[in-house]
C-alpha positions in Angstrom: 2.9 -21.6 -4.1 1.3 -18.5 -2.7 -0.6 -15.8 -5.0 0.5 -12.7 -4.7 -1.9 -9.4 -5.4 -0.6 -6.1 -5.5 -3.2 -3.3 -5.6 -1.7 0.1 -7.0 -3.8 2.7 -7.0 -4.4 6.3 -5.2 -2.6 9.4 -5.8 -0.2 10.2 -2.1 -1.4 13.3 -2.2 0.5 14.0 0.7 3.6 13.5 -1.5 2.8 16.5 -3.7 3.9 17.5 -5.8 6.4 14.8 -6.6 3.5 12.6 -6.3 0.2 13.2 -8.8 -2.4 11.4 -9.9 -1.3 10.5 -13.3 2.5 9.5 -11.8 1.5 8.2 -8.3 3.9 7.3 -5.1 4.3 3.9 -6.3 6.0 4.6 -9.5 8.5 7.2 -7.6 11.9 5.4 -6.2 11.3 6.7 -2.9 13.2 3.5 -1.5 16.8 5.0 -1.3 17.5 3.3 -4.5 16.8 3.3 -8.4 13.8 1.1 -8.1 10.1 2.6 -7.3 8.3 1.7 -4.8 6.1 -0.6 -7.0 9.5 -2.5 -8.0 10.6 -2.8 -4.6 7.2 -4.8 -4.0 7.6 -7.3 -6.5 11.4 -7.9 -6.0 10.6 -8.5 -2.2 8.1 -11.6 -3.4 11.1 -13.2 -5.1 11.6 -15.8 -2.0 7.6 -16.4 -2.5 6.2 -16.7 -5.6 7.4 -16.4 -9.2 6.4 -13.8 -11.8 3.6 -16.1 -13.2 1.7 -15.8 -10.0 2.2 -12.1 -9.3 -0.9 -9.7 -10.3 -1.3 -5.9 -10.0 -4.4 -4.4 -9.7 -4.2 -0.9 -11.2 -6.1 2.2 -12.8 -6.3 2.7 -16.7 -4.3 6.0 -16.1 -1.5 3.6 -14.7 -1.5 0.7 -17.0 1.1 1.8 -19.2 3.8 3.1 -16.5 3.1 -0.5 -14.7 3.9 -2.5 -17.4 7.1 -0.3 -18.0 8.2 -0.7 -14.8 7.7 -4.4 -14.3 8.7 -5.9 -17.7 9.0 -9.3 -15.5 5.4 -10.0 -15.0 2.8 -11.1 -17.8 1.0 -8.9 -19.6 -2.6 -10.4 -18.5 -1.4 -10.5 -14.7 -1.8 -6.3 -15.0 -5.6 -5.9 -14.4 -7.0 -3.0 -15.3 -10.0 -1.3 -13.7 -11.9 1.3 -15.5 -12.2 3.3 -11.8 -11.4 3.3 -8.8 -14.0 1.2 -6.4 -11.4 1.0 -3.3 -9.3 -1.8 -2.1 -12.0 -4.4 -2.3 -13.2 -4.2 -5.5 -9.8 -4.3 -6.4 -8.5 -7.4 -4.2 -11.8 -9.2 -5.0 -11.5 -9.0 -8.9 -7.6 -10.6 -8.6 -9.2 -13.0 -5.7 -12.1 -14.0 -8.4 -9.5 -14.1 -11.2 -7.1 -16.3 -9.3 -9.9 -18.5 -8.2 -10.8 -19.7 -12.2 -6.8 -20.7 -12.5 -6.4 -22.4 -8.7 -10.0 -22.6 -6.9 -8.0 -23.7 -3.4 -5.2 -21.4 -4.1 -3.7 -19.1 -1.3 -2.9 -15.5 -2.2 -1.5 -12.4 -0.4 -2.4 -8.8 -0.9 0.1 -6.5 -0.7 0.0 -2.6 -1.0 2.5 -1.0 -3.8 3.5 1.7 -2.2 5.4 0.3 1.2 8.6 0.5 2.0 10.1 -2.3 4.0 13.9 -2.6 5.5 14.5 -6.3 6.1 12.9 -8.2 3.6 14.5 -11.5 5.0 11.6 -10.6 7.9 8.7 -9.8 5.8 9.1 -12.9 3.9 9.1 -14.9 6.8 6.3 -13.4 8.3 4.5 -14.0 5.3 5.2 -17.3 5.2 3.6 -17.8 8.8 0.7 -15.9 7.6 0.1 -18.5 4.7 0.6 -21.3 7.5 -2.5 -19.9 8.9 -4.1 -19.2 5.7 -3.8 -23.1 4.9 -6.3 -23.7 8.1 -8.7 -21.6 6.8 -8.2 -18.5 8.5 -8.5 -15.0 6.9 -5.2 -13.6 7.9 -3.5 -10.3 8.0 0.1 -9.2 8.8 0.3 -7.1 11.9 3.1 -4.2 12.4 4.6 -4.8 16.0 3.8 -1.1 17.2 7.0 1.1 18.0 5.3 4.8 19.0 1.9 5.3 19.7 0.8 6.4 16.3 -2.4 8.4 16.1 -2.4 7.6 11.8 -2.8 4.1 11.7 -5.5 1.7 12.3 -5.0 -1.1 15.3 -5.7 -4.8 14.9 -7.1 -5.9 18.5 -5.8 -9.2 19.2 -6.1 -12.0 21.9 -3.8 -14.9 22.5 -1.2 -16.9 20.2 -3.3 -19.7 19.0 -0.5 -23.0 19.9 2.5 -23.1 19.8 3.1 -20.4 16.4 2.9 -16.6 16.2 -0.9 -16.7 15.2 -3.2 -14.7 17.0 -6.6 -14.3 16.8 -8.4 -10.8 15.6 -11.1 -9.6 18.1 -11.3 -6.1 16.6 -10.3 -3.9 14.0 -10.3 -0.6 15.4 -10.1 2.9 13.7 -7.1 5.5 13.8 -7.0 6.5 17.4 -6.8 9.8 19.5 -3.8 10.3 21.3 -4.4 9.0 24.2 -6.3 6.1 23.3 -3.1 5.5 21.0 -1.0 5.9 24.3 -3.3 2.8 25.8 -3.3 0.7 22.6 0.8 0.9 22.9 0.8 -0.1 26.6 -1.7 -2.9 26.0 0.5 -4.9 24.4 -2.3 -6.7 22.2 -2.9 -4.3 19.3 -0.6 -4.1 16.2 -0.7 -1.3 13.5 -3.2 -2.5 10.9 -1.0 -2.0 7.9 -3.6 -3.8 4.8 -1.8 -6.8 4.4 -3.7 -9.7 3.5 -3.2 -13.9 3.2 -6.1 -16.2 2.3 -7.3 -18.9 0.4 -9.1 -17.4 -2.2 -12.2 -19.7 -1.6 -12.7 -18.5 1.9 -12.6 -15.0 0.9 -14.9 -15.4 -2.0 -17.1 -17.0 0.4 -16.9 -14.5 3.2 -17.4 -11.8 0.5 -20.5 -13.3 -0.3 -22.0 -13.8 2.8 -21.5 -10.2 3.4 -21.4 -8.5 0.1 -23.5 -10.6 -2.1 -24.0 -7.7 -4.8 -19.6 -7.0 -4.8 -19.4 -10.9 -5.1 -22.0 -11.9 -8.0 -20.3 -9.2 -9.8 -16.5 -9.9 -9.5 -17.7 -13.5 -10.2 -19.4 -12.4 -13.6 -16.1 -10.6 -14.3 -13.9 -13.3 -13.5 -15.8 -15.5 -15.4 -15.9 -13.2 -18.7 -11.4 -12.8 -18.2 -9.7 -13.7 -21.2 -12.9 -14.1 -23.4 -13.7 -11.6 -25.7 -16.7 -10.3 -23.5 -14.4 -9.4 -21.1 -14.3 -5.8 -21.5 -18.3 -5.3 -22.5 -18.8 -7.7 -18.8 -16.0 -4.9 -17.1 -17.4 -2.4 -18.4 -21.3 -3.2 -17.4 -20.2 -4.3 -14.2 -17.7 -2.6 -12.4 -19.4 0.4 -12.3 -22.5 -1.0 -10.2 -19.8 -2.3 -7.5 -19.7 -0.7 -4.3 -17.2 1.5 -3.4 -16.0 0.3 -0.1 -12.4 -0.8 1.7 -11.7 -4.4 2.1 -11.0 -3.9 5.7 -14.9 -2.6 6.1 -16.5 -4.8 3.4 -15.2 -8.3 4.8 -12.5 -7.9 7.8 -14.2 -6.2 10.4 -17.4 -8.8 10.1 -15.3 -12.0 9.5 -13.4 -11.0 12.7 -16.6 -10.6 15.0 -17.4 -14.0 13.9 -14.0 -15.2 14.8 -12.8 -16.2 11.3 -9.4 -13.5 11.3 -5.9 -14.1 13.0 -2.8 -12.2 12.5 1.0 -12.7 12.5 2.9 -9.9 14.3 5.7 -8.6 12.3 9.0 -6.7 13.1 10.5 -5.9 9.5 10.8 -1.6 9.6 7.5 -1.3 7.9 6.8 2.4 6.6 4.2 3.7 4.4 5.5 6.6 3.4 2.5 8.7 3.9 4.7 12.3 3.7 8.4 13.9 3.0 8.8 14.1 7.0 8.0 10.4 7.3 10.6 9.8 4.4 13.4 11.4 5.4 13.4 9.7 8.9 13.5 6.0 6.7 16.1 7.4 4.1 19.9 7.7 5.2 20.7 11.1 5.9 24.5 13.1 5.5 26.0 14.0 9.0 23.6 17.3 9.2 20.6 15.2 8.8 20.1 16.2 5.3 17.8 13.7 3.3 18.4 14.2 -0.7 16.0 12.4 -2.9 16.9 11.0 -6.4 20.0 12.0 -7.6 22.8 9.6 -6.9 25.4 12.2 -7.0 23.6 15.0 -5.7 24.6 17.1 -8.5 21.1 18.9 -8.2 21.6 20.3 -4.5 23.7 22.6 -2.9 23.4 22.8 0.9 25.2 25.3 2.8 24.8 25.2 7.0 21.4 23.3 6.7 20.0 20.6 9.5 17.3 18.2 8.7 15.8 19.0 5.5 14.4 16.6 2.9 15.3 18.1 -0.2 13.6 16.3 -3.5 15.1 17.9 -6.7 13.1 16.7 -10.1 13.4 19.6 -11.9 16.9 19.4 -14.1 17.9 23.0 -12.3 20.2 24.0 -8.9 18.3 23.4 -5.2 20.4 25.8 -2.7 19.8 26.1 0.7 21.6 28.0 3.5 21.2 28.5 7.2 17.3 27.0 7.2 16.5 23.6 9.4 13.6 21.2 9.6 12.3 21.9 6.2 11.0 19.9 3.0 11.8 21.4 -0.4 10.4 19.8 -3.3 11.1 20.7 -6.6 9.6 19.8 -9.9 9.7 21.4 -13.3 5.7 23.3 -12.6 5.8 23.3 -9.3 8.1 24.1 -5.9 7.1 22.8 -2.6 8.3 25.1 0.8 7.1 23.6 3.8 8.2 22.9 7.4 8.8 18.9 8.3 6.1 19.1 11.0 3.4 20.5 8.8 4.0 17.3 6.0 0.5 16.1 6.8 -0.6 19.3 5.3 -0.1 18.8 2.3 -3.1 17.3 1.4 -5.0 21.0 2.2 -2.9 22.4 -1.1 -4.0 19.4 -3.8 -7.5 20.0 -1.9 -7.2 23.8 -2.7 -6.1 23.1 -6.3 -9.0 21.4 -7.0 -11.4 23.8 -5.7 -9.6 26.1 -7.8 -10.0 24.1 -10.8 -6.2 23.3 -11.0 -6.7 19.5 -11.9 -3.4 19.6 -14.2 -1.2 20.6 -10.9 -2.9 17.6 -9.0 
């Protein structure tokens, strides 16, 4: 029975200021329902795995709000790190960890703050993803591309492997320019790299340390140290001196150019909900286009001739809007959020000017 890994970390900056460091994306129910993002993830394993074999990799900030929110999982499958060292240090650890339980064991990483529409299609595609996994392969899940997105990063593949949907990886390749996004789409052999990982956790470890040797010996110390009462002097010495580097850079990329990566290609209305725009084109919408966030009744929101806004009201007091189109509105008890739906990527540039300011509580 498969692994599963789910690394929750990063603040969606883009999703300010409903989204902040100390109450990231993935603990918001940004998924049309009561249940966060995070929750979402772990009921969508349900067909794949059972509670027992679910981990989450998370910051000390978020160890607290994690637990609340999956009351399901045991308490030891909620590692903690004492910092953020990027995704591999993160997947690594829970690889390492798994590995002293199940040394042949296959596990799946999967990001906490995704949304996904049919489920029924993810898990299947997972499934075929572990099929590969089983053969030794260092698999990820591919996102069938529908636009030519300019935000993502493109698995470059070449062709299906037999008779099943497994492809092999030539290339990872970086987010694209337009045009070369416009070519990618066309091509028909790239997918939207979208960080979702299956394995055997004794391939990776042993990919890892033919690439990262320092990243590996110390994970290994780690995992070896998990449960014992060194554990948090050996976490403490040691995760520090880990490199701070993707997963995708660290391992992928170099296990691809030596052939060892495949891919499934999936079709399940993937999204990573990277700004408001972006979530009010996945969210259902009234007959004006209007995309309200959180409040099942929609006490919280008055709209009045309005097209196409995403309105998020977290503040306890009236939203009104009249006569205005295309905008986000975000409203939270110190902060309000103006902007229009095509600048949502800029977002970022106003947590980025808070901290130059100094402003670390607004952020």
């Amino acid at each position: 029975m498969l692994y599963a890994v789910i690394p929750a970390g990063g603040s969606g900056t883009r999703l300010w200021p409903l989204s902040r460091a100390g109450h990231p994306k993935f603990l918001h129910p940004l998924t049309g329902t009561n249940a966060s993002l995070l929750q979402a993830t772990v009921d969508r394993l349900g067909p794949l795995t059972t509670p027992e074999r679910i981990l989450v990799v998370t910051g000390a900030a978020h160890a607290a709000a994690v637990a609340r929110q999956l009351t399901g999982l045991p308490e030891e499958n909620i590692l903690v790190e004492p910092s953020p060292r990027d995704s591999c240090a993160a997947i690594a650890l829970a690889a390492a960890v798994i590995a002293q339980r199940d040394p042949e064991a296959v596990m799946g990483s999967f990001a906490a703050d995704h949304l996904i529409r049919d489920a029924d299609a993810w898990v299947e595609t997972v499934r075929a993803a572990v099929r590969g996994a089983e053969q030794g392969l260092l698999m990820t899940v591919g996102i069938t591309p529908t636009r030519a997105e300019t935000g993502y990063g493109y698995l470059e593949t070449g062709e299906p492997t037999g008779d099943g949907p497994l492809r092999p990886v030539a290339e990872f390749k970086e987010k694209p320019a337009a045009p070369v996004a416009e070519a990618y789409l066309r091509s028909g052999r790239h997918l939207w790299n979208a960080s979702m990982f299956v394995w055997r956790v004794d391939v990776f470890l042993a990919e890892l340390a033919r690439q990262q040797p320092a990243l590996h010996a110390g994970v290994i110390a780690i995992a070896a140290a998990w449960g014992t009462p060194e554990q948090d002097d050996i976490l403490g010495t040691v995760w520090p001196t880990l490199p701070k580097i993707s997963v995708d850079y660290a391992v992928m990329e170099g296990a691809a150019t030596a052939g060892r990566v495949a891919t499934v290609p999936g079709d399940f209305g993937w999204n990573d909900v990277g700004d408001f725009h972006t979530l009010g084109e996945v969210l259902p919408a009234d007959e004006a286009g209007n995309v309200v966030l959180g409040t099942d009744g929609k006490p919280d929101v008055l709209l009045h001739d309005t097209h196409d806004l995403v309105v998020v009201p977290q503040s306890g007091r009236l939203v009104a809007a009249l006569g205005v189109r295309d905008l986000i509105v975000v409203d939270t008890p110190d902060a309000v959020l103006v902007c229009p739906r095509d600048r949502a990527q800029d977002v970022k540039a106003l947590v980025d000017e808070l901290k130059g300011r100094g402003e670390e509580g607004l952020v």
